[in-house]
C-alpha distance (Angstrom), angle and dihedral (degrees) to the residues before:
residue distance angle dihedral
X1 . . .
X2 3.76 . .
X3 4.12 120.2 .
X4 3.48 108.8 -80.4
X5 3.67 127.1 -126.8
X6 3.96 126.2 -150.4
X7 3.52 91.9 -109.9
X8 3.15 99.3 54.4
X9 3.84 127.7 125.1
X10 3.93 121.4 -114.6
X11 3.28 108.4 -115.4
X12 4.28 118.2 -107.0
X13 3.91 94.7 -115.3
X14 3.74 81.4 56.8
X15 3.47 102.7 47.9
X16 4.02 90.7 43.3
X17 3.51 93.4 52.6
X18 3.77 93.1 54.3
X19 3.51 94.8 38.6
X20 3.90 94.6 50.2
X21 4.45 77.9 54.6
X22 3.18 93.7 50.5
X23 3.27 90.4 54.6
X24 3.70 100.7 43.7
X25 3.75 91.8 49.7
X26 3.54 81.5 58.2
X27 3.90 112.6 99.3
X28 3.33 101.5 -155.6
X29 3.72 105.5 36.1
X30 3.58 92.0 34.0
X31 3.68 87.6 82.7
X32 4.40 84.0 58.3
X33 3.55 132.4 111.2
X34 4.06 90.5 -132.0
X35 3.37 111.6 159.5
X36 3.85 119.5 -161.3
X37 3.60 126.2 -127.2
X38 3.87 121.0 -177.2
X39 4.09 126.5 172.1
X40 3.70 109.9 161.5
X41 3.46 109.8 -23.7
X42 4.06 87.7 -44.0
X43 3.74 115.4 111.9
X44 3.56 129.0 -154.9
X45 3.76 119.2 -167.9
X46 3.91 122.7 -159.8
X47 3.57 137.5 -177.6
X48 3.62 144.8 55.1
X49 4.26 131.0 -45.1
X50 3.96 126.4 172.9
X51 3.76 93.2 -128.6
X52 3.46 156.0 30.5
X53 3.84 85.2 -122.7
X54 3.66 86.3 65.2
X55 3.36 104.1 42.0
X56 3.51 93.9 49.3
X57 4.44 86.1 49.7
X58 4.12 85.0 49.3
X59 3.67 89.1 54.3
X60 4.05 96.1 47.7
X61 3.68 93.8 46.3
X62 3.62 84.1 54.9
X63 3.28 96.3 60.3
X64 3.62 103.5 35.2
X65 4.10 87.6 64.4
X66 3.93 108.4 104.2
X67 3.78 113.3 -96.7
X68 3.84 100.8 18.0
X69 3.56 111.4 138.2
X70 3.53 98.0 -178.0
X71 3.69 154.2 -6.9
X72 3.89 135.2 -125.3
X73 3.80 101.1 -172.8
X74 3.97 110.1 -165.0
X75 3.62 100.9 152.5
X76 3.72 107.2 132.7
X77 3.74 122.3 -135.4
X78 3.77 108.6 -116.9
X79 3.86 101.0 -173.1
């Protein structure tokens, strides 16, 4: 590992690994197949969720994790 600078970006195995916490601490979307995407600081979140209420949570998680830039949500409401 090079020196890191402030700016730098957290790395994607970083930010999936939190992300995938976040949502596991999560009670309701804990019980969710979400699958984590990350490229560059750019995630991209798959699956399926019961509810807008969720999906909407699974997309603010997402970008609450340190070093996300942004968020492709494609999980599909399942009803």
């Amino acid at each position: 590992g090079g020196t890191r600078t402030a700016g730098q970006a957290v790395d994607d195995a970083t930010i999936g690994t939190r992300l995938k916490a976040a949502l596991a601490a999560d009670p309701e979307l804990s019980a969710m197949k979400i699958n984590v995407d990350t490229l560059q600081g750019n995630v991209k979140l798959k699956g399926q969720v019961k509810s807008m209420k969720e999906w909407r949570k699974a997309g603010e998680l997402a970008r609450s994790i340190d070093g996300v830039k942004s968020v492709d949500n494609q999980l599909v409401i399942s009803g």
